[in-house]
C-alpha positions as a printed NumPy array, in Angstrom:
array([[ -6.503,   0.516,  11.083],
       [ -9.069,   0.235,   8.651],
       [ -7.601,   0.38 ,   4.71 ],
       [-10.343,   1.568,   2.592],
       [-10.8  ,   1.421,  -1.918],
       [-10.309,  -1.28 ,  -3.826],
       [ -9.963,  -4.845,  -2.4  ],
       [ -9.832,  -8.189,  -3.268],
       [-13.292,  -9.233,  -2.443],
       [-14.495,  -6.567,  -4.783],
       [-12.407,  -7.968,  -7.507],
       [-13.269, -11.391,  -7.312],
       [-16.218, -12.234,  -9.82 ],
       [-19.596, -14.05 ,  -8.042],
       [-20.587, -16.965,  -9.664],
       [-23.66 , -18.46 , -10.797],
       [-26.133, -19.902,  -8.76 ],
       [-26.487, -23.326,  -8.792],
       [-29.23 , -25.191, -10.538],
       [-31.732, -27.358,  -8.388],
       [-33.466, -29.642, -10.089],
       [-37.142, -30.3  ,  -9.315],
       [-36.333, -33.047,  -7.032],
       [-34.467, -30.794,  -5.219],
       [-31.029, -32.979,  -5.184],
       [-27.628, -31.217,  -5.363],
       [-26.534, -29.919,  -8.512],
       [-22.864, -27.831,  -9.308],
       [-22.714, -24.273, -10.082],
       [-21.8  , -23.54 , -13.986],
       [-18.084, -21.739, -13.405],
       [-15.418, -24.191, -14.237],
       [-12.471, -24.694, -12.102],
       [-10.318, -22.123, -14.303],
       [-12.386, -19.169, -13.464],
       [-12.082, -19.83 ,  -9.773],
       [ -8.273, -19.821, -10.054],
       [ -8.392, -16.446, -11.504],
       [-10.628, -15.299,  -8.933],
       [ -8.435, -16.4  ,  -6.038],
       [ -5.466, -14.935,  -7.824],
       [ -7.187, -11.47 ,  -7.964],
       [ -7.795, -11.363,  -4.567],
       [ -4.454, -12.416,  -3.734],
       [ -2.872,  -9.531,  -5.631],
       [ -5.471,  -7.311,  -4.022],
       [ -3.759,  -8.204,  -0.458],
       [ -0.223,  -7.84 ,  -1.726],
       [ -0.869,  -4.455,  -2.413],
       [ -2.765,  -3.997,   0.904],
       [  0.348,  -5.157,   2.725],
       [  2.583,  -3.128,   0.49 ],
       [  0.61 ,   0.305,   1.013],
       [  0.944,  -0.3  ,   4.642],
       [  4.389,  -0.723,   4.538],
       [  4.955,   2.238,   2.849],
       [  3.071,   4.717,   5.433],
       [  5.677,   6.406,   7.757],
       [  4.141,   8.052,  10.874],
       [  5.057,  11.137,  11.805],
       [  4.765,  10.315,  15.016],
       [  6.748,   7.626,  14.616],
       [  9.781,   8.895,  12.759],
       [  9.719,  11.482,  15.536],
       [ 10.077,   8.535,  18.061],
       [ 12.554,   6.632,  16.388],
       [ 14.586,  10.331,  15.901],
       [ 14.871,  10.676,  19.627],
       [ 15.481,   6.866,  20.473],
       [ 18.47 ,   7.447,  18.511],
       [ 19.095,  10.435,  19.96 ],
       [ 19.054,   9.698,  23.195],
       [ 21.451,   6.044,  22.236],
       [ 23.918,   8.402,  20.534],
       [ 24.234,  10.508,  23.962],
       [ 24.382,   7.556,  26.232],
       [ 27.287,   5.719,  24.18 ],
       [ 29.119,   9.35 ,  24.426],
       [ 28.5  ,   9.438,  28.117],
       [ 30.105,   6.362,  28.165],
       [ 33.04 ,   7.45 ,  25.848],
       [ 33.219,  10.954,  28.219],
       [ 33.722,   8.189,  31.179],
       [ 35.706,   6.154,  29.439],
       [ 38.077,   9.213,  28.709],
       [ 37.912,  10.516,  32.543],
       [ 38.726,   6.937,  33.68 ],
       [ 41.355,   6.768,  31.262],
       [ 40.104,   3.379,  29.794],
       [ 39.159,   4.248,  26.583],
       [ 37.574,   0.62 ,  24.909],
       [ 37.423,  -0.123,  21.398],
       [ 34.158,  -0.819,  21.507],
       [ 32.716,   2.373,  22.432],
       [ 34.357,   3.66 ,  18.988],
       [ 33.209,   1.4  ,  17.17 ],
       [ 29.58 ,   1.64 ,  18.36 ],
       [ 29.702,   5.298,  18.095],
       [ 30.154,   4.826,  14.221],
       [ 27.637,   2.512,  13.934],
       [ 25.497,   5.099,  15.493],
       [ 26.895,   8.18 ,  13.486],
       [ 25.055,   6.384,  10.184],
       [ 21.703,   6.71 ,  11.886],
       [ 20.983,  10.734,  11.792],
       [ 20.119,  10.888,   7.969],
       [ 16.469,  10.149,   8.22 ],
       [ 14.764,  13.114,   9.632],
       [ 12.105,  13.687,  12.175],
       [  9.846,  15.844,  10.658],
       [  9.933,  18.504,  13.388],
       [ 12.718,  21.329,  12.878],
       [ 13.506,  21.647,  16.358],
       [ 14.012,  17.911,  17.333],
       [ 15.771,  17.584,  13.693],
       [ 18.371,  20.622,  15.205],
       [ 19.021,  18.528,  18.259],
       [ 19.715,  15.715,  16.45 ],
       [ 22.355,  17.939,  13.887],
       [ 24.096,  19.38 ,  16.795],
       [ 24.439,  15.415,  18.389],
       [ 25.526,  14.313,  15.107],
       [ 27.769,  16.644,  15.192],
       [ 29.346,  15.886,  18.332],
       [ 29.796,  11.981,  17.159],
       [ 31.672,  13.089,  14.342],
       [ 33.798,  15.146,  16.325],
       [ 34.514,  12.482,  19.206],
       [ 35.109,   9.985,  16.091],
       [ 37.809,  12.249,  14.626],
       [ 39.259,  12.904,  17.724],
       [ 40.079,   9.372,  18.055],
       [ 40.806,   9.043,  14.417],
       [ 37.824,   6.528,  13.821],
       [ 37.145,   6.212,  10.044]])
């Protein structure tokens, strides 16, 4: 993915070029060491913010796949607590993974229908929760 406006190679200021003197020996540019410092520290900043903006983008796509991962971990740990209950061995570590999973329905999806799904699943955690008096 390609991040286009302002970065920091645009910032950074070009320097001089460097003198040559008639005998054509090597000679330093005119920018002292200070103004390269600031340079390097504007195009540092530049790539901060880069990173930053990318970190900020949320795919839709990609909430919707992390929506029905959880989904679909939230109805395998109550298949397990439905077996658990027909086997009669009911572990407390089933419970306790079905809370940690009843914290993950907040975010939405971004599509209503998969968002309903996920309600009516959060729904039935809470309910299997209460049942076994899980706060």
């Amino acid at each position: 993915m390609r991040i286009q406006g302002a970065n920091g190679t645009a910032l950074a200021a070009r320097s001089a070029p460097a003198r040559q003197s008639a005998a054509g020996s090597f000679a330093l540019p005119d920018s002292t060491p200070a103004e390269t410092a600031t340079a390097s520290h504007l195009r540092a900043v530049g790539t901060i913010d880069a990173l930053m903006a990318l970190q900020g983008y949320d795919d839709p796509a990609e909430r919707r796949r992390r929506s029905v991962r959880h989904g679909r971990t939230a109805l395998d740990a109550l298949d397990q607590l439905k077996l658990g209950l027909l086997d009669g061995t009911i572990e407390p570590s089933m419970l306790y993974r079905l809370k940690a999973l009843s914290g993950g329905f907040s975010e939405g999806s971004g599509d209503p229908g998969l968002d309903a799904v996920m309600a009516e699943i959060q729904l039935r955690v809470e309910v299997e929760l209460a049942k076994a008096n899980v706060r």
